[in-house]
C-alpha positions in Angstrom: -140.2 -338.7 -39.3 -143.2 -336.7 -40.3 -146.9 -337.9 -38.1 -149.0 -335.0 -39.5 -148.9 -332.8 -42.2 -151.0 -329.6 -43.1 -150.4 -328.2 -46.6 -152.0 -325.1 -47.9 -154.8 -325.7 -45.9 -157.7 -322.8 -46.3 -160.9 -322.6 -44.1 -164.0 -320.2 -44.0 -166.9 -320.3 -42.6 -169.4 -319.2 -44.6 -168.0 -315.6 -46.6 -164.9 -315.7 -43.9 -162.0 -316.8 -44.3 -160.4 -318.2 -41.4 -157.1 -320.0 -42.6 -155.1 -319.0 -45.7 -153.0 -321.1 -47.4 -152.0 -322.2 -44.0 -148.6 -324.9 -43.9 -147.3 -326.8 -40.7 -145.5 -330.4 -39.8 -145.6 -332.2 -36.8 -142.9 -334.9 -36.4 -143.2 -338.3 -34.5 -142.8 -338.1 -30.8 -142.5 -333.7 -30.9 -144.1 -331.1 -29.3 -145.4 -328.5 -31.3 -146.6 -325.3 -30.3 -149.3 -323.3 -32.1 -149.3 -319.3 -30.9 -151.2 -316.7 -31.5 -154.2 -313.6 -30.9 -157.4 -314.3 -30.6 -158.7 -314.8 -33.8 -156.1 -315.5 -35.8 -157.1 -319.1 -36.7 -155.5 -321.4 -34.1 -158.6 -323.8 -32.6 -159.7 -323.6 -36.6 -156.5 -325.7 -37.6 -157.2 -328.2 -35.0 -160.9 -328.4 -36.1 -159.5 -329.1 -39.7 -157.3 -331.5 -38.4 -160.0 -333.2 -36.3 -162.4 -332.8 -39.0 -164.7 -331.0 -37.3 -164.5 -328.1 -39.4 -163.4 -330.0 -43.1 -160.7 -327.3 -45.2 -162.3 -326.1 -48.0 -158.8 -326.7 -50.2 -155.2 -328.4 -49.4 -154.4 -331.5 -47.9 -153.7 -333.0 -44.2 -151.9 -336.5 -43.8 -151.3 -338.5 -41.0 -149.1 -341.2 -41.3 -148.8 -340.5 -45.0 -152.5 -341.0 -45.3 -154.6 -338.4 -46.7 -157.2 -337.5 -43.9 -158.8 -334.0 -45.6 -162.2 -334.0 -44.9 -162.6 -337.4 -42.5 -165.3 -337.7 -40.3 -164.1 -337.1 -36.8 -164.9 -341.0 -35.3 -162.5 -341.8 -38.3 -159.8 -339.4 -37.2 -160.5 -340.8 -33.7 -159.4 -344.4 -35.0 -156.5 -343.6 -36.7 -154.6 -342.2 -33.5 -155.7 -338.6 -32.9 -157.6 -337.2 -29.8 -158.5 -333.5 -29.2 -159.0 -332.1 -25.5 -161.2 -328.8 -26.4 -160.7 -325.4 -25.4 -163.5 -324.7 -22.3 -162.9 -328.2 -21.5 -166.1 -329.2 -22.3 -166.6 -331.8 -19.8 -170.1 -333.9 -19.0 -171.0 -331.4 -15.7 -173.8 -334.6 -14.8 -171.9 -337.2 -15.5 -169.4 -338.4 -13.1 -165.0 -337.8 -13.4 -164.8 -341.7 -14.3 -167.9 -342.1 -16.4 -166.1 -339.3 -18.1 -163.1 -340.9 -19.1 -165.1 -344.2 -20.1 -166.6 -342.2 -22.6 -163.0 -341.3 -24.0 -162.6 -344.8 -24.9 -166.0 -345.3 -26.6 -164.4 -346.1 -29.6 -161.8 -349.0 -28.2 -164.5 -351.5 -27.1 -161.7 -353.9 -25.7 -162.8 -353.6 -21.6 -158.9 -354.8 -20.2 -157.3 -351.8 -22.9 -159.9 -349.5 -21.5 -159.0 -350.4 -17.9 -155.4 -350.4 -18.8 -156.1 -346.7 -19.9 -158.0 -345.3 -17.0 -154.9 -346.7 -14.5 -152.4 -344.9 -17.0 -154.9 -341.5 -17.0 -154.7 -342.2 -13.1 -151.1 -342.2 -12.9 -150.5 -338.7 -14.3 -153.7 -337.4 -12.4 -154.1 -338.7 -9.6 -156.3 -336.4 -8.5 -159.0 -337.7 -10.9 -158.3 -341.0 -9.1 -159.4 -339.6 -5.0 -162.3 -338.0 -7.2 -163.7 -340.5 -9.4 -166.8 -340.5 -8.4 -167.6 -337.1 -8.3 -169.4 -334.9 -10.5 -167.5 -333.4 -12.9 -169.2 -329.7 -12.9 -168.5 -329.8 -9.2 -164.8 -329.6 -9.7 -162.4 -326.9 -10.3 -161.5 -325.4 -13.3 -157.6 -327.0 -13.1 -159.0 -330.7 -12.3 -161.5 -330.2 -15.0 -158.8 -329.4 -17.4 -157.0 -332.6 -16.0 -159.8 -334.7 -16.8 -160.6 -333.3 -20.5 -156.8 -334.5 -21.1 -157.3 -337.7 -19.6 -160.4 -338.0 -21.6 -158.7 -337.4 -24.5 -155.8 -339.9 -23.6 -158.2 -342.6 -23.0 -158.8 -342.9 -26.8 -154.9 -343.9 -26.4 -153.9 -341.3 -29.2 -150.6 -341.3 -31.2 -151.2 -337.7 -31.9 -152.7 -335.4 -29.0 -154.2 -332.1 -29.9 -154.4 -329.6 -26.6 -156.5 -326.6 -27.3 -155.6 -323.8 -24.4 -155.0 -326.2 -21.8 -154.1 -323.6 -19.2 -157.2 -321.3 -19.8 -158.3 -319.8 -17.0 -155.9 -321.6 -14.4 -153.9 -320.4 -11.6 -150.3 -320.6 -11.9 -149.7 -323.2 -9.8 -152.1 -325.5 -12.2 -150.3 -323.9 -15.0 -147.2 -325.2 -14.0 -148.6 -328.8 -13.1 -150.5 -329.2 -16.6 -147.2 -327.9 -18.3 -144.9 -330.6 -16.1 -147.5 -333.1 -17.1 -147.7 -332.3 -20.5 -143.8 -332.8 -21.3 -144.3 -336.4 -18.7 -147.1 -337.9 -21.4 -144.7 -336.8 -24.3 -141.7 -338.3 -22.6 -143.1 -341.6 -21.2 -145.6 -342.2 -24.1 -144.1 -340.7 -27.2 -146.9 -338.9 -28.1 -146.7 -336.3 -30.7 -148.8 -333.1 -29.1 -149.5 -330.2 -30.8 -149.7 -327.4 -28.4 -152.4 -324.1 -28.9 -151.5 -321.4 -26.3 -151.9 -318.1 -25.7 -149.9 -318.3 -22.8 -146.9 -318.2 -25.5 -144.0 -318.3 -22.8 -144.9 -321.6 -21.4 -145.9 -322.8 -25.1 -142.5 -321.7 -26.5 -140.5 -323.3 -23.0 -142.5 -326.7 -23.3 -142.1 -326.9 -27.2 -139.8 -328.3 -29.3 -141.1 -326.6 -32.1 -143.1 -323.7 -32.5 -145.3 -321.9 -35.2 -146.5 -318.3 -35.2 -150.1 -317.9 -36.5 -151.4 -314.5 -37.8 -154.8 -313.8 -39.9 -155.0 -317.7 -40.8 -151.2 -318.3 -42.0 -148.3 -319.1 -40.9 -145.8 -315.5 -40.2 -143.2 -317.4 -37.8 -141.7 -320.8 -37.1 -138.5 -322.3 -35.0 -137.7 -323.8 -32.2 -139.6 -322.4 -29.3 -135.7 -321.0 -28.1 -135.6 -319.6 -31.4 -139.0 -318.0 -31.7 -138.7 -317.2 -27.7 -135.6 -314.8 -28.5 -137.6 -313.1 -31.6 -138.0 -309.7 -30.9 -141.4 -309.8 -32.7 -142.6 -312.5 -30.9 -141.6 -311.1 -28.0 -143.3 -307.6 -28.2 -146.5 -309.2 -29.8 -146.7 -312.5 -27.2 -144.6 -312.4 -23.9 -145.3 -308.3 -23.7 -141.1 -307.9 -23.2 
């Protein structure tokens, strides 16, 4: 079954372009990679989808319901959380006063309790540091606490811009593990933006290849992993 749907989406900001005509699907409970250069329109499609940056033609669903152009506290509502590239966390604000404010939009205190536990449970090193400032913490705990922000809002669809920007591999490897634990143990659809492409296409189910704001490539991230294109253009093989 189909959660979200892009269809000839296009994008520009101002005189440039930025997505043409761009087509993808994400299906219920699937992880879905999104690889690419710099550039080539990747954080723009999750900006349309967040509706952050509104397409300026085609149409995005979720759940069969037409969300082109929804404000993003809308978007919020109906099930879909973004964790930005950069992180983006409050640096004066403290790790848990962080992750209340992923829930500002579920008002219900015992759900937003019941959250911050299950955000503890996958990091628990947010837990032994909840009280600490969050621009005092490294850059692979930060990145654990913008997905825990974003999981706060208790998402059906979770939208991971770069999550291993900038991270040692050891961190790399943990985010990944604990990427394919939320989908597992929550069903959460994720869609995936990486330009670490081998660990997009190995934590994947599906993948999609993005090049100057449309889609060139899609398959399963086996598939797509074994494409000789993809391979000289993404994993440098």
């Amino acid at each position: 079954m189909t959660a979200l749907s892009l269809q000839d989406i296009r994008v520009s900001y101002g005189p440039m372009a930025a997505l043409h005509g761009l087509s993808m699907d994400v299906g219920e409970a699937e992880i879905v990679a999104l690889i690419g250069s710099n550039g080539a329109g990747k954080t723009t499609t999750l900006r349309a989808i967040m509706g952050l940056t509104p397409p300026d033609s085609g149409a995005i669903s979720f759940d069969n319901r037409d969300i082109s152009g929804m404000r993003p506290p809308a978007v919020v509502g109906l099930g879909i959380a973004l964790s930005p590239e950069g992180r983006r966390v409050f640096p004066q604000m403290t790790v848990e006063e962080n992750l209340q404010l992923g829930a500002y939009l579920k008002p219900d205190k015992a759900q937003a309790k019941a959250s911050m536990e299950r955000v503890y449970g996958y990091f628990p090193r947010l837990l032994e540091r909840r009280t600490q400032m969050a621009g005092s913490m490294s850059g692979g705990e930060q990145q654990m606490l913008a997905i825990g922000r974003a999981l706060m809002a208790r998402p059906r669809l979770l939208l991971l811009d770069e999550p291993s920007l900038g991270l040692a591999p050891i961190r790399v490897q943990e985010i990944g593990r604990i990427i394919e634990e939320i989908n597992r143990e929550e069903g959460i659809s994720i869609v995936l933006v990486e330009q670490n492409a081998s660990m997009a296409l190995r934590l994947c189910h599906r993948a999609y290849v993005i090049e100057s704001g449309s889609i060139a490539l899609q398959g399963s991230g086996r598939d797509l992993a074994a494409s000789e294109h993809v391979r000289k253009a993404y994993l440098g093989i």
